[in-house]
N, C-alpha and C positions, 0 to 999 in steps of 0.2 A: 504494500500500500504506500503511494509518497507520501514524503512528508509535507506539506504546507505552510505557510507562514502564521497560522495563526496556533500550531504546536508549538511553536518554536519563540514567537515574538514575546517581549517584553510589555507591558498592561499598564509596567508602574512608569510612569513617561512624565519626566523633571521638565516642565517648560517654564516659558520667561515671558515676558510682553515685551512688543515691539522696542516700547521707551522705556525702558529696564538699561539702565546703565552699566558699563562694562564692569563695572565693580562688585555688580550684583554677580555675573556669569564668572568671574574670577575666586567669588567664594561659594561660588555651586562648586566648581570642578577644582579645588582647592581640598574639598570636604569627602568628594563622592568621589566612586570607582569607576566613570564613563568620563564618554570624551565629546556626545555632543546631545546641545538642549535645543529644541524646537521649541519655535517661535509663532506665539498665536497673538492673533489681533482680533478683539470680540470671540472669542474661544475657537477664530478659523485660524488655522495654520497657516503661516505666511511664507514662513524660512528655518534653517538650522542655523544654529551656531555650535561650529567645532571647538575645541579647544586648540586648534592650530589657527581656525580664524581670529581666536583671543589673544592668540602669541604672536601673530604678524600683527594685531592694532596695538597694542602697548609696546611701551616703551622698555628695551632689555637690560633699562636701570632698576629697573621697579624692585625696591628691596636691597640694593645695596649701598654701599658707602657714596657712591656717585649721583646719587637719584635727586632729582631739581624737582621745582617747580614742576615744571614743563611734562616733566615722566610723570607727575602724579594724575596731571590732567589727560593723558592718555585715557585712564579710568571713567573718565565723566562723557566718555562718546557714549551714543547712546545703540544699543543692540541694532536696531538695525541698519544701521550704517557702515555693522560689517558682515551680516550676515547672509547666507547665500538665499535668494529668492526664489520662489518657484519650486520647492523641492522638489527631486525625484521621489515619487510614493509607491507603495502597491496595496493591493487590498488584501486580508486576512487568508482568504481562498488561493492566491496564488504558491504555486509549488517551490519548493526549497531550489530547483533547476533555472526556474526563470527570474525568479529573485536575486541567484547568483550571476547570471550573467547580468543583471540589470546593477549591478554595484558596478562590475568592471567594465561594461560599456560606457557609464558613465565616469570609470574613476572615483568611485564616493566612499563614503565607508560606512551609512546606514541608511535605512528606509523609513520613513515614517509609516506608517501602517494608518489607510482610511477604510472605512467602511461605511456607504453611502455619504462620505464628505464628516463624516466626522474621526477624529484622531480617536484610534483605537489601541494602538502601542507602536513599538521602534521592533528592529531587526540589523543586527550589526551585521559588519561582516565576521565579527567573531562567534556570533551565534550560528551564522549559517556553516563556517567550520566546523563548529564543535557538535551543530546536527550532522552534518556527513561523516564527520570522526565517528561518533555513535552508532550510525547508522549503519555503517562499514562495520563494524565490531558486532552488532547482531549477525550480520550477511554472514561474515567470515564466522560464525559458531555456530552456523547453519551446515557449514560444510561437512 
């Protein structure tokens, strides 16, 4: 039977609003075990922010002997001004196959997960590893 993205996806989904300040997304991914929050406006998803989007807009003073003014204000941009629009999505129903290539066609490293347009969870691309890992380890104890 395949597996699906809705066995697999993540339910508990950290997001941020649009005008949520970089400071806010610096002590989400600061705190937590992931790397990117999506971005809702009126509870529709707009955009993601990675935490590599958060590391190219700040300033690479932030926190040491060097850091001005100037670095602190990096902090005060506001989420979406750097976060990516338009995400790639897929819906809950879609297979562990199409979802994988839908990461590296585009290069991305999650999916936001909709169902009938509302946000229903994420799908990293570690998650869809570690379903094929899993998945491969039942097959092979089949043999």
């Amino acid at each position: 039977m395949p597996i699906i993205i809705a066995d697999i996806m993540c339910t508990r989904v950290v997001t941020v609003e649009m005008d949520d300040r970089l400071t806010v997304a610096k002590d989400i991914f600061e705190q937590a075990n992931f790397h990117h929050l999506l971005v809702l406006d009126e509870y529709k998803l707009e955009g993601v922010l990675s935490e590599r989007d958060l590391l190219r807009a700040i300033s690479p003073n932030l926190g040491n002997g060097a850091e001005t003014s100037k670095d602190l204000e990096t902090l005060q941009k506001r989420i979406h001004q750097v976060m990516t629009r338009n995400p790639v999505t897929v819906a809950p129903y879609v297979s562990l196959d199409v979802a994988s290539r839908t990461l590296l066609e585009h290069n991305i490293g999650c999916l936001p997960v909709l169902e009938n347009g509302d946000l229903v969870g994420i799908v990293t691309w570690k998650d869809l590893l570690r379903a094929y890992c899993a998945h491969n380890e039942v097959n092979q104890s089949e043999c």
